[in-house]
LUMSE-539552 format. One record per residue (C-alpha): residue number from 1; residue in three letters; x, y, z. Coordinates in Angstrom, 3 decimals, padded with zeros to 6 digits, m for minus. Layout:
<miros>
num NUM, residu ala, x X, y Y, z Z
...
</miros>
This chain:
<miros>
num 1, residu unk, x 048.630, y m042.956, z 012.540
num 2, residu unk, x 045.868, y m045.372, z 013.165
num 3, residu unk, x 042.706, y m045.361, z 011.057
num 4, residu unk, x 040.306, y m045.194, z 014.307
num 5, residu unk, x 042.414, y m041.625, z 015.135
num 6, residu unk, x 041.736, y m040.551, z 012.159
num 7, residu unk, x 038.686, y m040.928, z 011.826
num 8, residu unk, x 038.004, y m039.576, z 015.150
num 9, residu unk, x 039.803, y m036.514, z 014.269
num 10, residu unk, x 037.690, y m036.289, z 010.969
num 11, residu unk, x 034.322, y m036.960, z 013.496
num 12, residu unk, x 036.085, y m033.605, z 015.463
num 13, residu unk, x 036.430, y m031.471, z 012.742
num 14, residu unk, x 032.995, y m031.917, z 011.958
num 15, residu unk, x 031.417, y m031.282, z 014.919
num 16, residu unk, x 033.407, y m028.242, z 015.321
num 17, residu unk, x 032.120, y m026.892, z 011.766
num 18, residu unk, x 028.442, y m027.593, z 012.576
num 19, residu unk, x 028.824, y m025.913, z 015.946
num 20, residu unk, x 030.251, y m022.909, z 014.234
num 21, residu unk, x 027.228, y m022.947, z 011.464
num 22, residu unk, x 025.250, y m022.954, z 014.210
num 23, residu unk, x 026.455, y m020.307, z 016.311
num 24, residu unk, x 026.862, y m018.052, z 013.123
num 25, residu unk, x 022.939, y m018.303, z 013.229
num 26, residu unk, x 022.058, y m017.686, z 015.848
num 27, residu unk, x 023.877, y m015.147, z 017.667
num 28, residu unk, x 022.306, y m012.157, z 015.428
num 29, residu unk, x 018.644, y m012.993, z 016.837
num 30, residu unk, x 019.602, y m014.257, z 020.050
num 31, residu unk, x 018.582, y m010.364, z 021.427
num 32, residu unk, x 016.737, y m008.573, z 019.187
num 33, residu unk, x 014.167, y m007.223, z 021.055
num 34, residu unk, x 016.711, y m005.086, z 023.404
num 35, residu unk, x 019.063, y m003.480, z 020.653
num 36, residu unk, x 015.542, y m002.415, z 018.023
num 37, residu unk, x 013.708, y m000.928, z 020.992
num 38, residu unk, x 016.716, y 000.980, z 022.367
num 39, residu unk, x 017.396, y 001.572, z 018.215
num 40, residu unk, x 013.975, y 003.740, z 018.134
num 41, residu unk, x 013.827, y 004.784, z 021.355
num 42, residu unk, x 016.835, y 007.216, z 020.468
num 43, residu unk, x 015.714, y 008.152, z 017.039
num 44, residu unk, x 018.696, y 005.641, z 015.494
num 45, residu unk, x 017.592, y 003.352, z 012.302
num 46, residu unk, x 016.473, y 000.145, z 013.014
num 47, residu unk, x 016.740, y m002.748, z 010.574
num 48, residu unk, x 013.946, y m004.404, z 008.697
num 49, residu unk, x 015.148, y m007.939, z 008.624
num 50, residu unk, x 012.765, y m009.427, z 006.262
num 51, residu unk, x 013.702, y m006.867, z 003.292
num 52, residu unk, x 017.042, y m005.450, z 004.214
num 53, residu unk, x 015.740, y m001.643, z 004.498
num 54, residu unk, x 016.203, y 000.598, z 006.882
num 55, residu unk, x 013.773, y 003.226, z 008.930
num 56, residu unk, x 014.022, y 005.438, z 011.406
num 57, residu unk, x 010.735, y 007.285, z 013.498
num 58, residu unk, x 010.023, y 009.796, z 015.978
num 59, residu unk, x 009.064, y 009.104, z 019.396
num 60, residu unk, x 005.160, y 009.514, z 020.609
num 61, residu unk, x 005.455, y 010.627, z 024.536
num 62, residu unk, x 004.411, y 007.434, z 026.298
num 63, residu unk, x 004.811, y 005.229, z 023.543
num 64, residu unk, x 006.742, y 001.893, z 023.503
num 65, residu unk, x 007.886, y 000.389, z 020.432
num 66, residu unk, x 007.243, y m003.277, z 020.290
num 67, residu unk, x 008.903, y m006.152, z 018.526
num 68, residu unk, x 007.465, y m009.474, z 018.061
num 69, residu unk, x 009.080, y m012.423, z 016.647
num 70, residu unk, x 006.520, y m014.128, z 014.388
num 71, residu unk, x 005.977, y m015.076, z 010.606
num 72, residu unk, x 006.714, y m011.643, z 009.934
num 73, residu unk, x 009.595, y m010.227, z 011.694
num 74, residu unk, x 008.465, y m006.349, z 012.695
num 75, residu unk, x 004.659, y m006.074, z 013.536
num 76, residu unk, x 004.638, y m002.546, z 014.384
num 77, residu unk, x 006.675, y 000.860, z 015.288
num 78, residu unk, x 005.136, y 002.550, z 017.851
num 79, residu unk, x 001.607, y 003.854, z 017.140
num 80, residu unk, x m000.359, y 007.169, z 016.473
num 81, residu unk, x m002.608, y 009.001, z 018.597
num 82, residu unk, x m006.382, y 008.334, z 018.626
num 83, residu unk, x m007.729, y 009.414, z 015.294
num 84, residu unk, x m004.072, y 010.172, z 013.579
num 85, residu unk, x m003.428, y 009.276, z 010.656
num 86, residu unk, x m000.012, y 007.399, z 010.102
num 87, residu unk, x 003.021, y 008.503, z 007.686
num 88, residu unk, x 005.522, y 007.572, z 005.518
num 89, residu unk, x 008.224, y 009.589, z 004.428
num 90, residu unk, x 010.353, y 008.622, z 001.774
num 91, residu unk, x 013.086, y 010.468, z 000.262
num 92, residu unk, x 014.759, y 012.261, z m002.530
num 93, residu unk, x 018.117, y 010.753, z m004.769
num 94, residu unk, x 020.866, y 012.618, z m003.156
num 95, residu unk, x 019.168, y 011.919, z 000.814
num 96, residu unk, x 017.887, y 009.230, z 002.730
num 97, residu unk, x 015.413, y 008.525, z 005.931
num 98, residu unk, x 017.883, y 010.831, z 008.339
num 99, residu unk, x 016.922, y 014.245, z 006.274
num 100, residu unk, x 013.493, y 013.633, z 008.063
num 101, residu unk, x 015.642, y 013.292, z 011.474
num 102, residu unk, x 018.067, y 016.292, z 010.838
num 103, residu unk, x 015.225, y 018.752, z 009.411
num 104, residu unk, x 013.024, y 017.820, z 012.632
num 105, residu unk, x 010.063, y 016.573, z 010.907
num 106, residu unk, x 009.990, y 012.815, z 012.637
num 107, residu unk, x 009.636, y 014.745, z 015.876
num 108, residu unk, x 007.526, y 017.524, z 014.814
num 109, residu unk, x 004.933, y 014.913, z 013.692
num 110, residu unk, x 005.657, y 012.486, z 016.807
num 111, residu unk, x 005.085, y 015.476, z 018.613
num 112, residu unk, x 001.775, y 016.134, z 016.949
num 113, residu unk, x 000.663, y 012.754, z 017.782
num 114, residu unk, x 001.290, y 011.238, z 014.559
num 115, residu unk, x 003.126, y 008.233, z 014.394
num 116, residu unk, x 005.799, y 008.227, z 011.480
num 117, residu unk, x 007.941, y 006.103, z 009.941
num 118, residu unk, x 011.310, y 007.508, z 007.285
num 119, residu unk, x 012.316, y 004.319, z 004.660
num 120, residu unk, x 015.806, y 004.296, z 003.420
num 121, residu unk, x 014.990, y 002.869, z m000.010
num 122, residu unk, x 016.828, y m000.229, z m001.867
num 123, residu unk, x 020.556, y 001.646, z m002.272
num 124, residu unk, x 020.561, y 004.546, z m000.139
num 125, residu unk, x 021.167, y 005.471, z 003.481
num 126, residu unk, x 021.283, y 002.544, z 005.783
num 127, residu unk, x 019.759, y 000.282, z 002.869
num 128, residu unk, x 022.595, y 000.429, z 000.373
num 129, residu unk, x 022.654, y m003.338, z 000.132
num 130, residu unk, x 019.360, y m003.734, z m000.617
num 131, residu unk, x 018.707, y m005.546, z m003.970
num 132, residu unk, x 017.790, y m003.142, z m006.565
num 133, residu unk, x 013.488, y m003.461, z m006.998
num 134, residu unk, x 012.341, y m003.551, z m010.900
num 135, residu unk, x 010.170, y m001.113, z m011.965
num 136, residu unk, x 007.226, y m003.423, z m012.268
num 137, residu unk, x 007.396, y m004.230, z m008.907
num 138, residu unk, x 008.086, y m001.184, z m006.950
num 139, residu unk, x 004.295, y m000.254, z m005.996
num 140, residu unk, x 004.094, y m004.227, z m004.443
num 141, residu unk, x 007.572, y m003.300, z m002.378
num 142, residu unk, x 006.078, y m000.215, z m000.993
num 143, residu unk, x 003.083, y m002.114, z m000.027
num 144, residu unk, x 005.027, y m005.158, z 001.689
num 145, residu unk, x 006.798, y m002.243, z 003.994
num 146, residu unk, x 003.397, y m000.974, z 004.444
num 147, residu unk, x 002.089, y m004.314, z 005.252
num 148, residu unk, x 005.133, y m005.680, z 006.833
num 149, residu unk, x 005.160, y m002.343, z 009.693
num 150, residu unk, x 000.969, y m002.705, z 009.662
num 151, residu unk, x 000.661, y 000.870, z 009.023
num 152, residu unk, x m002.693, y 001.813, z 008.764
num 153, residu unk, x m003.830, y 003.686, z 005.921
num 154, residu unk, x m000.361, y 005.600, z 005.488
num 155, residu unk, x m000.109, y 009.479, z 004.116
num 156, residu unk, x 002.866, y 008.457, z 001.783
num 157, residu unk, x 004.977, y 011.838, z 001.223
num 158, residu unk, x 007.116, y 011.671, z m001.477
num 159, residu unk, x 009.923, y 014.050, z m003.226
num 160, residu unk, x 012.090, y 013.738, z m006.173
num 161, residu unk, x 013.667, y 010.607, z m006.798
num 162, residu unk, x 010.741, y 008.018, z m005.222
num 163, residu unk, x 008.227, y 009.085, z m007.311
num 164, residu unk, x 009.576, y 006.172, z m008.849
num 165, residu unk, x 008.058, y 004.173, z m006.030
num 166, residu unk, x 004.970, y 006.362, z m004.969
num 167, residu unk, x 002.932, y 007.019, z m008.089
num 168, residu unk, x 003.099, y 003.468, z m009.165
num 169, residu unk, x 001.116, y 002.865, z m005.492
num 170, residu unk, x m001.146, y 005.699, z m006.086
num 171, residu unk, x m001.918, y 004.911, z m009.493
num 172, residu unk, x m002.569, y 001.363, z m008.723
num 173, residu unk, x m003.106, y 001.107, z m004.996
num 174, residu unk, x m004.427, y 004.449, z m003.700
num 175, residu unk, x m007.200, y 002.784, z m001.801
num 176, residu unk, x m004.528, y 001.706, z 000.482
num 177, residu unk, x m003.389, y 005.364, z 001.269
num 178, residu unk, x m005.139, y 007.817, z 003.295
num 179, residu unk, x m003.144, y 011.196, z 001.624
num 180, residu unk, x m000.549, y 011.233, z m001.111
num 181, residu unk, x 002.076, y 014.361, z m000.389
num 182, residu unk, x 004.246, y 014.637, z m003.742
num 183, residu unk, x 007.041, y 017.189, z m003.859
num 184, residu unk, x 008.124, y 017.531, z m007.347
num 185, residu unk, x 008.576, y 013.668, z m007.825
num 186, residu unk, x 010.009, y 012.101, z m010.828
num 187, residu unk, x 008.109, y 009.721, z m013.264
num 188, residu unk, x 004.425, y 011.954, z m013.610
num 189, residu unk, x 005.260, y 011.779, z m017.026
num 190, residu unk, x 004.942, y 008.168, z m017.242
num 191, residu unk, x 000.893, y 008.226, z m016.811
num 192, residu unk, x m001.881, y 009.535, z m018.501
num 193, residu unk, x m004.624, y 012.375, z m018.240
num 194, residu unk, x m007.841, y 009.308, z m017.249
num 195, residu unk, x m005.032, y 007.452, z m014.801
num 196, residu unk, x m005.088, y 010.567, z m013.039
num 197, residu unk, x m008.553, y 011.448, z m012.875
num 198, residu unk, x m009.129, y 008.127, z m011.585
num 199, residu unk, x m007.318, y 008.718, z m008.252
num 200, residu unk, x m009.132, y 009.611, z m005.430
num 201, residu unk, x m006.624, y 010.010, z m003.098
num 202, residu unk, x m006.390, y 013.422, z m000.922
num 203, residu unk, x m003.407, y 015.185, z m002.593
num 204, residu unk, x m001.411, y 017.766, z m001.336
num 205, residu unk, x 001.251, y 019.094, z m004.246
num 206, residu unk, x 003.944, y 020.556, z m002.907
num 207, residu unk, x 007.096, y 022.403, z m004.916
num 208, residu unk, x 009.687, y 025.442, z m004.472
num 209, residu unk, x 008.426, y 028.443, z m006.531
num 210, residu unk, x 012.175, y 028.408, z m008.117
num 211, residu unk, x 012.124, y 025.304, z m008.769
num 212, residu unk, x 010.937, y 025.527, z m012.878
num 213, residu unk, x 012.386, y 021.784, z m014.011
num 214, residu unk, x 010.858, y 018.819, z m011.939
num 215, residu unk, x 008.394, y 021.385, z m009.721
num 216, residu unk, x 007.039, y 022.623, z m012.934
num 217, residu unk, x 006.812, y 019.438, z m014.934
num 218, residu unk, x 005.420, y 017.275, z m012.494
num 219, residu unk, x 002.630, y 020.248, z m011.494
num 220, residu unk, x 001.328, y 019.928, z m014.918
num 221, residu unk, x 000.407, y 016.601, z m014.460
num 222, residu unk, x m000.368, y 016.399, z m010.973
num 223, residu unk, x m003.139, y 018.864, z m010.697
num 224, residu unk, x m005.091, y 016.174, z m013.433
num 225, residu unk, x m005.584, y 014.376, z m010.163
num 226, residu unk, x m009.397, y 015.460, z m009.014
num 227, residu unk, x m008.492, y 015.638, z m005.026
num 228, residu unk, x m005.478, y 017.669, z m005.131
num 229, residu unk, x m004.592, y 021.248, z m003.575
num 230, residu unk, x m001.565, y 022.691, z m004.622
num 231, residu unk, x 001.440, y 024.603, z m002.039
num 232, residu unk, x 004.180, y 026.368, z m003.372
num 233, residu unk, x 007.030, y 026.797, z m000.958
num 234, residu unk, x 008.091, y 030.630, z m001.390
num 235, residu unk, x 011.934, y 031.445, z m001.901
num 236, residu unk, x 012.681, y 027.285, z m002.205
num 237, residu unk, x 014.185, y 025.360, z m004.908
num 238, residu unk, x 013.906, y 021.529, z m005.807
num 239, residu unk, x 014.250, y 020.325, z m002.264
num 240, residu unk, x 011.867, y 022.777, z m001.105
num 241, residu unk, x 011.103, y 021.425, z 001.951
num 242, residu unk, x 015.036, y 021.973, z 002.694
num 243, residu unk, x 015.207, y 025.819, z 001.657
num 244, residu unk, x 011.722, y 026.801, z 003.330
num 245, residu unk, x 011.335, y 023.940, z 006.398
num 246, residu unk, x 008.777, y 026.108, z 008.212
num 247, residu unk, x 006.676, y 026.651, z 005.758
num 248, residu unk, x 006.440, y 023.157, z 004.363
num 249, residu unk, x 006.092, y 021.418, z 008.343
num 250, residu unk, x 002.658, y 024.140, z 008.685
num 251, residu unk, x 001.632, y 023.028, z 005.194
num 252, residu unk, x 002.032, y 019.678, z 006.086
num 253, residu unk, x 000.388, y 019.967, z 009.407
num 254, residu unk, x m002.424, y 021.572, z 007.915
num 255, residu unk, x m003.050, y 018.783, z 005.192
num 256, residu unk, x m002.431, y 016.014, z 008.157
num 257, residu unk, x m005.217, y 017.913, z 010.146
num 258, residu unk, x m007.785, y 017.847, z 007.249
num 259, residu unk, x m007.586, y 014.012, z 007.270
num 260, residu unk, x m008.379, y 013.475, z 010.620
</miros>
């Protein structure tokens, strides 16, 4: 074989493997606008490409999500009525962003003019390869998703498990939340008596009457925070808002209202 075949065969091979690099690129943005808006437009998770995570909102009548493809990859999802405040819902260890879809509350507050937005966090739901966040920076992760979506002012509601994630914020960010909505979330013993008192945050505490572990530990410390009101969910357990969902959607509307 000649060396000029050779090398044109090596000058072949080549291109071929950049033009496969290439394609491998660029076919997963080549569209994105179509599949993320059809994605929320039927209630589905849509993908936050910048940190892996994955959300999933209810539909305002006569709203159209929007995507833009800038420095930051999502600019917004959807938006809130005049004069609503916007939401974030996280979730407890054992559930993820579609408990808010099954249990109805991402339409009940779409419905209500609120525009809100369920986070899978880093390892559960649609985010389970998501790098794991370290403790010190979970309050800054919370804010980049709140920064990243431009939510405005968020009420962040929070049970169980991402308490790890939500106190940190309220402790040392609450001036970026409009309402804090904790339902027997882990970690209140992690903070004193004066880091409560210093929050200033609306706070609605919400807990099962049965439930006497978490519900009753993290009450204790909660109510040291000067804005709070405190719910408990009759005939409910540790995922109260799972035992007694009526109850805890009017409490919740009621708080939203108040913030107005």
């Amino acid at each position: 074989m000649s060396l000029n075949l050779i090398r044109n065969r090596i000058a072949f091979l080549i291109v071929g493997l950049l033009v496969s690099v290439l394609l491998y690129l660029l076919l997963p943005a080549m569209h994105p606008e179509k599949s993320f808006t059809a994605d929320l437009l039927e209630g589905k998770v849509a993908v936050l490409p910048e940190s892996n995570v994955s959300l999933r909102t209810g539909r305002v009548e006569g709203d159209s999500p929007t995507f833009y493809r800038e420095a930051v990859p999502i600019q917004g999802i959807g938006a809130s009525k005049s004069g609503r405040c916007e939401i974030l819902l996280l979730h407890g260890h054992s559930l993820s962003s579609k408990t808010w879809q099954d249990l109805g509350t991402l339409s009940l507050l779409s419905e209500h003019g609120y525009r809100a937005v369920a986070l899978d966090l880093p390892g559960y739901g649609g985010s389970l390869e998501s790098r794991a966040v370290p403790e010190k920076e979970r309050a800054g992760y919370v804010l980049r998703i709140i920064e990243t979506l431009r939510i405005k002012k968020p009420v962040l509601i929070s049970p169980s498990m991402s308490g790890l994630y939500s106190l940190p914020l309220l402790l040392q960010h609450g001036d970026w939340l409009k309402g804090f909505v904790p339902i027997a979330p882990v970690g209140t013993k992690s903070y004193t008596t004066e880091q409560y008192k210093l929050v200033q945050t609306p706070t609605l505490i919400v807990y099962g009457e049965k439930d006497t572990n978490l519900g009753t530990q993290s009450l204790e410390n909660l109510v040291k925070i000067p804005t709070h009101t405190v719910v408990a969910l009759k005939d409910a357990k540790h995922a109260c808002y799972l035992d007694n969902p009526t109850a805890f959607h009017k409490t919740l509307l009621d708080f939203l209202d108040k913030l107005k």
